[in-house]
PDB file of N, H, CA, C and O in Angstrom:
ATOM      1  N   UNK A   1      69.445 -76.428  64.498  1.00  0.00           N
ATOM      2  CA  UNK A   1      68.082 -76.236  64.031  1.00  0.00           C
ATOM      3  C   UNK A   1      68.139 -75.750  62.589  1.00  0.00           C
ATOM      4  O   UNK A   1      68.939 -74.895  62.210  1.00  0.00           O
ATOM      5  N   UNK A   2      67.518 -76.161  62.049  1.00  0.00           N
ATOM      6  H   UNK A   2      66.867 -76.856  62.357  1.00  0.00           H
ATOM      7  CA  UNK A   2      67.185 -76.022  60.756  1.00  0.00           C
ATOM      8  C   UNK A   2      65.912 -75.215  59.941  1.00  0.00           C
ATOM      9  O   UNK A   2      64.921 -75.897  59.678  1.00  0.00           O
ATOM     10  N   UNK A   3      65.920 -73.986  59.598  1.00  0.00           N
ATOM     11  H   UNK A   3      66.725 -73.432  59.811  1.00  0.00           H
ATOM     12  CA  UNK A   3      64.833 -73.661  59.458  1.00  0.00           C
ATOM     13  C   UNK A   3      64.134 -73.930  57.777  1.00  0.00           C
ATOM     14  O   UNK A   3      64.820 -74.471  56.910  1.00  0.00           O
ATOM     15  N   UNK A   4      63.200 -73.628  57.603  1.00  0.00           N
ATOM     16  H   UNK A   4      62.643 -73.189  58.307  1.00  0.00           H
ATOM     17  CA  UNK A   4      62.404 -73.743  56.445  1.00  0.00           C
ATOM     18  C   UNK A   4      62.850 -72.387  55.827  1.00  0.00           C
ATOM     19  O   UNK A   4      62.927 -71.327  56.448  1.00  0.00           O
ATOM     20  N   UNK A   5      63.181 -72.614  54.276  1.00  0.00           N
ATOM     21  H   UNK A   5      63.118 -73.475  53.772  1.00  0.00           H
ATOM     22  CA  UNK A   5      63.548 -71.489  53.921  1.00  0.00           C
ATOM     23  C   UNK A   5      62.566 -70.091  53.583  1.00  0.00           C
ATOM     24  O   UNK A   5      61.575 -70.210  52.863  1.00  0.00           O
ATOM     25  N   UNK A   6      62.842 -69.151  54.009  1.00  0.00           N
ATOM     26  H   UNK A   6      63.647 -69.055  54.594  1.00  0.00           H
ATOM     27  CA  UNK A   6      61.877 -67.677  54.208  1.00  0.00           C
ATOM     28  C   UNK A   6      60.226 -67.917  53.516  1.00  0.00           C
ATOM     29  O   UNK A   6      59.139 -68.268  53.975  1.00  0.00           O
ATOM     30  N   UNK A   7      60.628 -67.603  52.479  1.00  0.00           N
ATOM     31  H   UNK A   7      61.511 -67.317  52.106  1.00  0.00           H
ATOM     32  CA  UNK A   7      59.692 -67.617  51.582  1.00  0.00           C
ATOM     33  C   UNK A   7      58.411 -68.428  51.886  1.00  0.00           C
ATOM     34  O   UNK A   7      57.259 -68.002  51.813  1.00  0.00           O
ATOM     35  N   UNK A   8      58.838 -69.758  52.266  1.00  0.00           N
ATOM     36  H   UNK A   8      59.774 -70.104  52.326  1.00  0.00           H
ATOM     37  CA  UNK A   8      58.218 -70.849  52.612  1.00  0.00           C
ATOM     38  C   UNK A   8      57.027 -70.320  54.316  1.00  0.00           C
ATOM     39  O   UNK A   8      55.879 -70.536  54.704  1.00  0.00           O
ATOM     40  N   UNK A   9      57.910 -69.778  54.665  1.00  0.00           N
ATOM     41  H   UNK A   9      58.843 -69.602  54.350  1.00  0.00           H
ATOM     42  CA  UNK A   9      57.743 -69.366  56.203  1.00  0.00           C
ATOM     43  C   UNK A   9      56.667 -68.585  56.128  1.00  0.00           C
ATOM     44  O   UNK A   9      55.645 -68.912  56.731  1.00  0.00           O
ATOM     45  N   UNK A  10      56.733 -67.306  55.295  1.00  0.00           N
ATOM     46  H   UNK A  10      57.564 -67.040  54.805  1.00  0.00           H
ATOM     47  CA  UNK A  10      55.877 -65.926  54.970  1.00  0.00           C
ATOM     48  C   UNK A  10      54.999 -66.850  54.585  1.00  0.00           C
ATOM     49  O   UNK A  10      54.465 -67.055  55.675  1.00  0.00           O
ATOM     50  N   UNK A  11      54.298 -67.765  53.623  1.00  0.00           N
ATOM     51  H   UNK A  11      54.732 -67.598  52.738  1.00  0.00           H
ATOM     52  CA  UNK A  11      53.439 -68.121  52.919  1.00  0.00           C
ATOM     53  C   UNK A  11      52.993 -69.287  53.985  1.00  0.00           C
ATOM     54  O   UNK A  11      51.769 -69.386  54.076  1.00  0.00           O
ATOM     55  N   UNK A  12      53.509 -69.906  54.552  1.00  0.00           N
ATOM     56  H   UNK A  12      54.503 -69.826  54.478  1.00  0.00           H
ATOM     57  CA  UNK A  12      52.935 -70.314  56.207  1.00  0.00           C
ATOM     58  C   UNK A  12      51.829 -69.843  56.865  1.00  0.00           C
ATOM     59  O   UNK A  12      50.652 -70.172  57.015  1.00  0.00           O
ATOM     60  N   UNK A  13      52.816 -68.685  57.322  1.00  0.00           N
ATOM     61  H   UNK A  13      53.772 -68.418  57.200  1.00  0.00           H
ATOM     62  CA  UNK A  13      52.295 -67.471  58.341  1.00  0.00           C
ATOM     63  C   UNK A  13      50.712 -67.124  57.257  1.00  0.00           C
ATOM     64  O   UNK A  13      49.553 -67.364  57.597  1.00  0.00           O
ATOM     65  N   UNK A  14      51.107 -66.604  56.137  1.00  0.00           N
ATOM     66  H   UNK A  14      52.048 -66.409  55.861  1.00  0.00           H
ATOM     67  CA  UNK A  14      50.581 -65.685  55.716  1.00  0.00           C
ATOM     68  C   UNK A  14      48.575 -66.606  55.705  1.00  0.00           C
ATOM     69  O   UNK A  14      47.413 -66.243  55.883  1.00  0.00           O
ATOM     70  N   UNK A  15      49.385 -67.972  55.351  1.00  0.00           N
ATOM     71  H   UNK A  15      50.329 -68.267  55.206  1.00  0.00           H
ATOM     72  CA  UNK A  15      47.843 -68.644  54.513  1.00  0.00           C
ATOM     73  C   UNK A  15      47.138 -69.009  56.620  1.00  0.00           C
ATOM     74  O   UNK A  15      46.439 -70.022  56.606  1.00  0.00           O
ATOM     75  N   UNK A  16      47.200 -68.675  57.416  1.00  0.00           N
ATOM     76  H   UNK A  16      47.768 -67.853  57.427  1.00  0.00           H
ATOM     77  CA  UNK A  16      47.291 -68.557  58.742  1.00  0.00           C
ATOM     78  C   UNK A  16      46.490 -67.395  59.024  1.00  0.00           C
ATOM     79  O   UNK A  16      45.590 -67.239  59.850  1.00  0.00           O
ATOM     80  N   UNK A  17      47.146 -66.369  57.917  1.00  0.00           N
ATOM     81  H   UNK A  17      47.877 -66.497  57.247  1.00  0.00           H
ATOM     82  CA  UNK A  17      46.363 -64.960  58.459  1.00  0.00           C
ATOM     83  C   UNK A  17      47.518 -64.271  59.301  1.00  0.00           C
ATOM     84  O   UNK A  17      47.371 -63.278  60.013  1.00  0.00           O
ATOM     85  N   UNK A  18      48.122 -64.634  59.195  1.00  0.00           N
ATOM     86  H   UNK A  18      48.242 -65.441  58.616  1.00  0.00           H
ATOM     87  CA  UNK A  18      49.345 -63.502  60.103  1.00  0.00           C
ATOM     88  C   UNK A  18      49.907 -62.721  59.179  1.00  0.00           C
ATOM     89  O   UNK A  18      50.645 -63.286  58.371  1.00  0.00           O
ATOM     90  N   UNK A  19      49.732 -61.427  59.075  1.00  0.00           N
ATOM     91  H   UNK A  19      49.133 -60.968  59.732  1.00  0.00           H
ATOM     92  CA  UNK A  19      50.366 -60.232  58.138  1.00  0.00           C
ATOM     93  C   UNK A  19      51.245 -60.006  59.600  1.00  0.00           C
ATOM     94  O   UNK A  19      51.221 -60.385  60.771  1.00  0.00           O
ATOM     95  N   UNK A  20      52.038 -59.115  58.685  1.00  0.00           N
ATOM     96  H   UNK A  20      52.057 -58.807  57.734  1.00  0.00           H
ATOM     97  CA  UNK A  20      53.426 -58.226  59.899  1.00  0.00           C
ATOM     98  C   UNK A  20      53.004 -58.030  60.904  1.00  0.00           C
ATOM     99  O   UNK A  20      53.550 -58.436  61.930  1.00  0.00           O
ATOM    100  N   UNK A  21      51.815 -57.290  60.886  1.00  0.00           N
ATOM    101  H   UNK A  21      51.371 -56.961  60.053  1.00  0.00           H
ATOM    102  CA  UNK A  21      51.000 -56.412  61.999  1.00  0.00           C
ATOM    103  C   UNK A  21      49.845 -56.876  62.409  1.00  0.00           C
ATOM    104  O   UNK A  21      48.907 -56.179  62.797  1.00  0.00           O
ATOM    105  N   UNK A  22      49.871 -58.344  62.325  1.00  0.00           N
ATOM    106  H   UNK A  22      50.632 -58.911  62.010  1.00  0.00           H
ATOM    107  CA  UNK A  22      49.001 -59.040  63.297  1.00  0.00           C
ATOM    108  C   UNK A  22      48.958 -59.257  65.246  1.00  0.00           C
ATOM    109  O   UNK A  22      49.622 -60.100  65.848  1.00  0.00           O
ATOM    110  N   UNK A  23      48.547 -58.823  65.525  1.00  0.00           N
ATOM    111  H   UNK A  23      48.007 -58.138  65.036  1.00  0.00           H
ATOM    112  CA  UNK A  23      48.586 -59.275  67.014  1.00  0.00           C
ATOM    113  C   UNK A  23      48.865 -61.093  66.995  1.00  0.00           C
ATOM    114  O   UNK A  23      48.072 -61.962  66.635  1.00  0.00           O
ATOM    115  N   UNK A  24      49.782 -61.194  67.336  1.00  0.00           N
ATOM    116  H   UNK A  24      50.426 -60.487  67.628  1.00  0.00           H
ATOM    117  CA  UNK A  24      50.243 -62.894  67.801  1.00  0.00           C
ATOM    118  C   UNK A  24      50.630 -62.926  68.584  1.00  0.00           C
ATOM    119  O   UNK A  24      51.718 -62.361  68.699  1.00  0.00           O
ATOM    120  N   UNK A  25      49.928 -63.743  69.944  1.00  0.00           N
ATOM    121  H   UNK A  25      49.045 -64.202  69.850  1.00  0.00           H
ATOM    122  CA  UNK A  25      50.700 -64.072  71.247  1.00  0.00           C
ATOM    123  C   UNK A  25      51.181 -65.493  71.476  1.00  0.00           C
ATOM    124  O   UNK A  25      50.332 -66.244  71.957  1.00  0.00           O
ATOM    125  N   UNK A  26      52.104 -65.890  71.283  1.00  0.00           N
ATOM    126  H   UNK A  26      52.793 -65.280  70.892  1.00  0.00           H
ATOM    127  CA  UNK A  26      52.550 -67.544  70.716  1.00  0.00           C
ATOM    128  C   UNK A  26      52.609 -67.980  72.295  1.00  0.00           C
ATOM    129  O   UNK A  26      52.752 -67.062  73.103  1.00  0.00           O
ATOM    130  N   UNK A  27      52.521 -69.166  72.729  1.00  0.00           N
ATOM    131  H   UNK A  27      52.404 -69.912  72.073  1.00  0.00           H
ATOM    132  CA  UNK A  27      52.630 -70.228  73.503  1.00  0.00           C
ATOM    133  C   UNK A  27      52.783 -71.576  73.197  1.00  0.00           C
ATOM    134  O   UNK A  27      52.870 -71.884  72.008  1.00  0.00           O
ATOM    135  N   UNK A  28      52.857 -72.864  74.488  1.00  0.00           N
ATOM    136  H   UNK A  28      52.786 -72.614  75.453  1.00  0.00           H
ATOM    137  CA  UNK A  28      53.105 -73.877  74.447  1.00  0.00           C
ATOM    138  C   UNK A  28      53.103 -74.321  75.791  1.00  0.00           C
ATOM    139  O   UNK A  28      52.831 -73.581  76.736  1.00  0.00           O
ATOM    140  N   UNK A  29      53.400 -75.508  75.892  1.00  0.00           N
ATOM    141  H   UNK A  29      53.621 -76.110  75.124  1.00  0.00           H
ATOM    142  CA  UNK A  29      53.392 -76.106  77.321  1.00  0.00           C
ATOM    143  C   UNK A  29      54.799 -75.467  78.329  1.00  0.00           C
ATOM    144  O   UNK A  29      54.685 -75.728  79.526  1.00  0.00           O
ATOM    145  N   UNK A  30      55.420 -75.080  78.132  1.00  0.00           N
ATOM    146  H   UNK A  30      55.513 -74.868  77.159  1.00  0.00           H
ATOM    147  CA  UNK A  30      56.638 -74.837  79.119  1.00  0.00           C
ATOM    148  C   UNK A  30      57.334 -73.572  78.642  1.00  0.00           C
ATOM    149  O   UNK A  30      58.049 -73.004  79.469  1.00  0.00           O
ATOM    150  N   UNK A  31      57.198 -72.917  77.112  1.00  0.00           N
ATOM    151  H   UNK A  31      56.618 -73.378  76.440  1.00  0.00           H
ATOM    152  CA  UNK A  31      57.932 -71.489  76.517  1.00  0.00           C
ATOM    153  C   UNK A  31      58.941 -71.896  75.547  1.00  0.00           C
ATOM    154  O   UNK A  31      59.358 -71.273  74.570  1.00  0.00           O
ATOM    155  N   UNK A  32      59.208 -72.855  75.911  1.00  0.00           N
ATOM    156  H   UNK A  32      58.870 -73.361  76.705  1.00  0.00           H
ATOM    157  CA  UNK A  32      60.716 -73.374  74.772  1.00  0.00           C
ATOM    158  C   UNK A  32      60.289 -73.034  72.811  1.00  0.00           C
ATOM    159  O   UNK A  32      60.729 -72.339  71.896  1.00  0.00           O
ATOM    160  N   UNK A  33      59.029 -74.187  73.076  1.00  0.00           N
ATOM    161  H   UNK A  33      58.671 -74.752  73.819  1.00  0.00           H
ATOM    162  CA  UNK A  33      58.725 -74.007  71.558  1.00  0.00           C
ATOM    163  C   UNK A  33      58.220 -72.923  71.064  1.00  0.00           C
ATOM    164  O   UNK A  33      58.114 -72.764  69.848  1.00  0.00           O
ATOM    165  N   UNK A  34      57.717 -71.737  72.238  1.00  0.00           N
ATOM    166  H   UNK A  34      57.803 -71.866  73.225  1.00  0.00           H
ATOM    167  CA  UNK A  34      56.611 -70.957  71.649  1.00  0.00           C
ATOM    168  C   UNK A  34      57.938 -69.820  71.223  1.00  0.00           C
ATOM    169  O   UNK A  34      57.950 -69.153  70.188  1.00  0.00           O
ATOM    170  N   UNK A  35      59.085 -69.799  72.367  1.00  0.00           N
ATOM    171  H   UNK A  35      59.075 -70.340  73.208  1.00  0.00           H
ATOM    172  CA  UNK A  35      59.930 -68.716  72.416  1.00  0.00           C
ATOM    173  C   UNK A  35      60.654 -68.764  70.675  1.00  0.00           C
ATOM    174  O   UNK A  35      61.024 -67.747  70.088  1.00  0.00           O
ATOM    175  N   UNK A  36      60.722 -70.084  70.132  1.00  0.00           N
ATOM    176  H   UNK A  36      60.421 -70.910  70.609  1.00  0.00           H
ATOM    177  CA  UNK A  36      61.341 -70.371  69.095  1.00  0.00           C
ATOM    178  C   UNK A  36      60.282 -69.640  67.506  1.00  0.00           C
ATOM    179  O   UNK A  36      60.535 -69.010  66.479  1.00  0.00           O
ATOM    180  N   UNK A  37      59.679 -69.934  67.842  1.00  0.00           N
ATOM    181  H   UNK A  37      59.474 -70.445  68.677  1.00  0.00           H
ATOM    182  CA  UNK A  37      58.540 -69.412  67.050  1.00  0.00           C
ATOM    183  C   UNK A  37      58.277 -67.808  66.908  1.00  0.00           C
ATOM    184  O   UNK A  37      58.142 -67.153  65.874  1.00  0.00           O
ATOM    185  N   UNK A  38      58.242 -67.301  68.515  1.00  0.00           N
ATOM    186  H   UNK A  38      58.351 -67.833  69.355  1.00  0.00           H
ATOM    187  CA  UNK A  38      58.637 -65.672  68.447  1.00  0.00           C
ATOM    188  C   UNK A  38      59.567 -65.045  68.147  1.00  0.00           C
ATOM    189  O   UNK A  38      59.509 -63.817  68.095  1.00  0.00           O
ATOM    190  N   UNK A  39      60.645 -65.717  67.876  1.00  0.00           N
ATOM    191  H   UNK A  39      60.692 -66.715  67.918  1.00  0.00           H
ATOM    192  CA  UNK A  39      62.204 -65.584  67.131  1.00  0.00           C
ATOM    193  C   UNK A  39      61.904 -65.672  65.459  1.00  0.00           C
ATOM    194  O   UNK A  39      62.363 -64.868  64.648  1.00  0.00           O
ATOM    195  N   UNK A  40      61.252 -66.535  65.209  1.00  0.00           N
ATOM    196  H   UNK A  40      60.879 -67.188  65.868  1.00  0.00           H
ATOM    197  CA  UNK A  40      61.039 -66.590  63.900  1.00  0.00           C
ATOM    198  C   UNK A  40      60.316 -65.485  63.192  1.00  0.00           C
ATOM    199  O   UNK A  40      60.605 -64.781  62.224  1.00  0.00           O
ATOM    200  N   UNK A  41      58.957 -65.587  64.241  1.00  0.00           N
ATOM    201  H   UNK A  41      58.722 -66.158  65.028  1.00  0.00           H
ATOM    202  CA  UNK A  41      58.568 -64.211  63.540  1.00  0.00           C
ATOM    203  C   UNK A  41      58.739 -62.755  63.414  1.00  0.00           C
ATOM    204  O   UNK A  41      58.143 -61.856  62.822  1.00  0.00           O
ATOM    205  N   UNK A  42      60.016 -62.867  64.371  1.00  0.00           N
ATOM    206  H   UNK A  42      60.500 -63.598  64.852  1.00  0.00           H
ATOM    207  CA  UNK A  42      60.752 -61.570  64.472  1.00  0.00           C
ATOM    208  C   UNK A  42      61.478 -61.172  63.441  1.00  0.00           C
ATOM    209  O   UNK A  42      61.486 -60.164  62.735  1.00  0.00           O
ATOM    210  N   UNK A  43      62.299 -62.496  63.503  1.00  0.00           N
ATOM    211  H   UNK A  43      62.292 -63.315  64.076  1.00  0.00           H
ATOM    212  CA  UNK A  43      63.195 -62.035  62.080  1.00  0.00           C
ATOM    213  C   UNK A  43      62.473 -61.897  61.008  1.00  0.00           C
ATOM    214  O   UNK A  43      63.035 -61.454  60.007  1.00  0.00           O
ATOM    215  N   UNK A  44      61.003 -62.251  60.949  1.00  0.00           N
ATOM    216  H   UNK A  44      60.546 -62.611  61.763  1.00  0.00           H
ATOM    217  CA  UNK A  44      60.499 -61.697  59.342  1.00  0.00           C
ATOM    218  C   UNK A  44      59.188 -61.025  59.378  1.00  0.00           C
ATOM    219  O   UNK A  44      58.032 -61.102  58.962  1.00  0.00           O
ATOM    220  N   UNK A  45      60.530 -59.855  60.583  1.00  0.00           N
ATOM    221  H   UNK A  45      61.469 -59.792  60.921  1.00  0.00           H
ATOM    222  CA  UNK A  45      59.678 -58.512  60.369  1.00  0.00           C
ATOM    223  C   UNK A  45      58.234 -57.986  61.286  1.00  0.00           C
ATOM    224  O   UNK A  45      57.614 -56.935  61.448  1.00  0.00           O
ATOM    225  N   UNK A  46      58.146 -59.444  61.762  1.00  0.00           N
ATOM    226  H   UNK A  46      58.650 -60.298  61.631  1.00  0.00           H
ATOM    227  CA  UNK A  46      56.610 -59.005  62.429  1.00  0.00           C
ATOM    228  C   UNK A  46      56.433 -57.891  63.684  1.00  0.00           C
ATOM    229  O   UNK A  46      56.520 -58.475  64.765  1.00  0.00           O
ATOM    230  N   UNK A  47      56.293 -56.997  63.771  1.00  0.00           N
ATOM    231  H   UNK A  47      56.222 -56.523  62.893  1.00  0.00           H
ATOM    232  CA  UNK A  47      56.000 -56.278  65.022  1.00  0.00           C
ATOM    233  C   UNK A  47      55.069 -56.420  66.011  1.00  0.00           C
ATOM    234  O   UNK A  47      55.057 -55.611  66.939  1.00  0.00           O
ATOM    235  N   UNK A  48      54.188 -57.437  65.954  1.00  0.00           N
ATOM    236  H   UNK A  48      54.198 -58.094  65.201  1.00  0.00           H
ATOM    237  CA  UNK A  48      53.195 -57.383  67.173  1.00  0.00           C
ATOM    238  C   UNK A  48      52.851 -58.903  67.823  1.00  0.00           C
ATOM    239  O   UNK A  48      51.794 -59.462  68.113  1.00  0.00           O
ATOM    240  N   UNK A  49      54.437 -59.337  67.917  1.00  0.00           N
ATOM    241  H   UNK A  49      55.296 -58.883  67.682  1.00  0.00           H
ATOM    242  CA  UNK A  49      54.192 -60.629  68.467  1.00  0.00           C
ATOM    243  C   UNK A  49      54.686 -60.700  69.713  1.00  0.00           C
ATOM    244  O   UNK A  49      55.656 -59.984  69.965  1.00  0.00           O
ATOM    245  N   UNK A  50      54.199 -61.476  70.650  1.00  0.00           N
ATOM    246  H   UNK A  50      53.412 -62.058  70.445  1.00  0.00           H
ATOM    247  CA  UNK A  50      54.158 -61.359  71.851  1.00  0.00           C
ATOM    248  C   UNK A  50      54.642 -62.830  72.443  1.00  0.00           C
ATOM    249  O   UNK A  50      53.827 -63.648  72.017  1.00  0.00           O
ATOM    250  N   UNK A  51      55.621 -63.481  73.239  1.00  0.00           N
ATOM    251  H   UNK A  51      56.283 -62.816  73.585  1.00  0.00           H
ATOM    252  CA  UNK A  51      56.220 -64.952  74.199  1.00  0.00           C
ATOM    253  C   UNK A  51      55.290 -64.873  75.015  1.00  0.00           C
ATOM    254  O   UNK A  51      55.333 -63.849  75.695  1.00  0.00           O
ATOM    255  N   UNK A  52      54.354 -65.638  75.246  1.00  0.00           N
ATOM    256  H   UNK A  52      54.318 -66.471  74.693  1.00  0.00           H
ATOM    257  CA  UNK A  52      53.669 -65.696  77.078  1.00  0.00           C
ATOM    258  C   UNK A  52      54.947 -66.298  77.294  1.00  0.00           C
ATOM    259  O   UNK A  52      55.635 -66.985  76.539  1.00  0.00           O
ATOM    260  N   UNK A  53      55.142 -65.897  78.503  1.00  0.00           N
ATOM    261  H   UNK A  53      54.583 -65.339  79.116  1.00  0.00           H
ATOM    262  CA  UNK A  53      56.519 -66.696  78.981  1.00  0.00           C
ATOM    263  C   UNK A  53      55.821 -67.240  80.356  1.00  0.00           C
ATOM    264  O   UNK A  53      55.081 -66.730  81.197  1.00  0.00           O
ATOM    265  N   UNK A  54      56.586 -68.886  80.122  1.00  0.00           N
ATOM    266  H   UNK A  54      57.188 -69.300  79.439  1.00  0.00           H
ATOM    267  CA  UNK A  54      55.681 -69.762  81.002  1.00  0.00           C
ATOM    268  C   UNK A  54      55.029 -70.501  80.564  1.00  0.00           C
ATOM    269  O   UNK A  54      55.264 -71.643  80.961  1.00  0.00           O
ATOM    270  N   UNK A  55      53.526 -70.318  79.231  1.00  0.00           N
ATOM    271  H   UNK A  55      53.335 -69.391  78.908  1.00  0.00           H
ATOM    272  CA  UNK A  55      53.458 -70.546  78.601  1.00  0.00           C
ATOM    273  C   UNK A  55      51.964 -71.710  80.087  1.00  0.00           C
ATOM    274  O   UNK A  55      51.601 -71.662  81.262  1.00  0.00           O
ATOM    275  N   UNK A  56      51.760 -72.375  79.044  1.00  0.00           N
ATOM    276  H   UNK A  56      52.055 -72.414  78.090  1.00  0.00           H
ATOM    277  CA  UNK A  56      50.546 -73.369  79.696  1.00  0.00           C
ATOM    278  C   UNK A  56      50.675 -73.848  80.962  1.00  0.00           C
ATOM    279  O   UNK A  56      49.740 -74.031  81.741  1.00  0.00           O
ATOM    280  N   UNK A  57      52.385 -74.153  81.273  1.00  0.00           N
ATOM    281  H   UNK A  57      53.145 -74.004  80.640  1.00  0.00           H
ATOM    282  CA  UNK A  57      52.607 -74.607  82.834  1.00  0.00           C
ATOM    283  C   UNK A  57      52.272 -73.332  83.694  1.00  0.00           C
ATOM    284  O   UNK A  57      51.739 -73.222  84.798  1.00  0.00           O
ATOM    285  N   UNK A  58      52.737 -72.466  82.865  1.00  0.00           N
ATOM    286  H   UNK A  58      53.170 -72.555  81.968  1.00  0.00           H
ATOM    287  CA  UNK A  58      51.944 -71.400  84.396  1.00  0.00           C
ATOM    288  C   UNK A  58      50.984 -70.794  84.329  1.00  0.00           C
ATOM    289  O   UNK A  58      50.604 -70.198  85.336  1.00  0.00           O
ATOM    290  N   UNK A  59      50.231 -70.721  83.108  1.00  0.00           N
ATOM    291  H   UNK A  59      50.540 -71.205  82.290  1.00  0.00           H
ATOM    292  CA  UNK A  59      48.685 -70.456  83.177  1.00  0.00           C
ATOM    293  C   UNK A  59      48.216 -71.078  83.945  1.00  0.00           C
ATOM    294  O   UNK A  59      47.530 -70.686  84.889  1.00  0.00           O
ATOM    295  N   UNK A  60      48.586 -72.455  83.594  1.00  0.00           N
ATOM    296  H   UNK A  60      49.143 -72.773  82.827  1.00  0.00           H
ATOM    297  CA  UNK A  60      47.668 -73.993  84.667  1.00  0.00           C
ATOM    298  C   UNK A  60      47.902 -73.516  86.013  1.00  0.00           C
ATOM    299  O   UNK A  60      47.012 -72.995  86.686  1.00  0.00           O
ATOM    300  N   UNK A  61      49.371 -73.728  86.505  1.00  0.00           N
ATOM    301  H   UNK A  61      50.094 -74.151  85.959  1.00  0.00           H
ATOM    302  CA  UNK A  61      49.932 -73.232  87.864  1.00  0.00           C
ATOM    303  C   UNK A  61      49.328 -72.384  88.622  1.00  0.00           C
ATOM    304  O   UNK A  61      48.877 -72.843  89.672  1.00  0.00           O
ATOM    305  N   UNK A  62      49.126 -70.889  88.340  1.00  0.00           N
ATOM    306  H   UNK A  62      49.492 -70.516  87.488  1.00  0.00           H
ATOM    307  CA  UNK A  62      48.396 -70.064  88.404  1.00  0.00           C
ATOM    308  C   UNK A  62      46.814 -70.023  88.416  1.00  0.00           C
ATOM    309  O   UNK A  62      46.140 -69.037  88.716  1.00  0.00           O
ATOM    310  N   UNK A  63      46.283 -71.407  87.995  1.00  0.00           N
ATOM    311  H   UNK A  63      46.830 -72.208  87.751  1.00  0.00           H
ATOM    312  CA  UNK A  63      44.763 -72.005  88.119  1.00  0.00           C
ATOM    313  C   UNK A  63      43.994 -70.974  87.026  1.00  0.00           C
ATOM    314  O   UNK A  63      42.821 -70.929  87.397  1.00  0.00           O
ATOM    315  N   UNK A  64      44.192 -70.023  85.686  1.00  0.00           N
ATOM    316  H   UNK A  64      45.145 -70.059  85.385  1.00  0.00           H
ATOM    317  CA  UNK A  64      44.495 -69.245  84.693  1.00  0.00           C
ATOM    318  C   UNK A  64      42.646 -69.824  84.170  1.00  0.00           C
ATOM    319  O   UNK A  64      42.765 -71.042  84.302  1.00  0.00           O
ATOM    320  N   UNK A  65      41.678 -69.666  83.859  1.00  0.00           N
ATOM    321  H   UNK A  65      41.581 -68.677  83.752  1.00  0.00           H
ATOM    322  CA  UNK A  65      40.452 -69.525  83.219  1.00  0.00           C
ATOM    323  C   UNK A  65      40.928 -70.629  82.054  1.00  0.00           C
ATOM    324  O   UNK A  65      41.715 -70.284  81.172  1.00  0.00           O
ATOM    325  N   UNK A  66      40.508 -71.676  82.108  1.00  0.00           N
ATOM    326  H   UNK A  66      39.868 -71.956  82.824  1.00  0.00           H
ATOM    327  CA  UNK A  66      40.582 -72.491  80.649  1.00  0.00           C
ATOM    328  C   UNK A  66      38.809 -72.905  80.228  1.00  0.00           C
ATOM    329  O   UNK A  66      37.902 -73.295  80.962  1.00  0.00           O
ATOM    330  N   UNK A  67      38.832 -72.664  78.983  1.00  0.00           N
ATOM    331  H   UNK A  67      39.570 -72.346  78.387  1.00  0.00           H
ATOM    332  CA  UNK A  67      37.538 -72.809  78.024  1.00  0.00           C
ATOM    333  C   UNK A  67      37.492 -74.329  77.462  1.00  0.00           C
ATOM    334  O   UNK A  67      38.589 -74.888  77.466  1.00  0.00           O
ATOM    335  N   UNK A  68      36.277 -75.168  76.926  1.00  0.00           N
ATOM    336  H   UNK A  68      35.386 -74.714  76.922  1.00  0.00           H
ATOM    337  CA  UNK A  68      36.543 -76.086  76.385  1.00  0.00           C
ATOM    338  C   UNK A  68      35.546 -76.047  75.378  1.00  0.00           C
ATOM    339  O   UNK A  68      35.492 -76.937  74.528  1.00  0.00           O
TER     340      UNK A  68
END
């Protein structure tokens, strides 16, 4: 895996609205991609990010409140 270099990443995040100390709870369909993403924003520093682990298959599974 190859990541995007830092700088690039922060100014991502940032134009997103994610400062350090944003509440972020990342997901995806199964955890793989979201878990990759909560790795990322770990290493740059963020403290208030959160893996649903499981992620959409077990919200769904679980029959979980979906909005449209």
């Amino acid at each position: 895996i190859t990541l995007r270099p830092e700088a690039e990443l922060r100014e991502l995040f940032a134009e997103l609205g994610i400062a350090a100390d944003t509440p972020v709870i990342v997901y995806c369909a199964g955890g793989i991609r979201s878990g990759h993403t909560f790795m990322v924003l770990e290493a740059l520093g963020h403290t208030a990010v959160r893996n649903y682990v499981g992620s959409w298959a077990r919200w769904s599974a679980e029959e979980g409140e979906i909005e449209y």
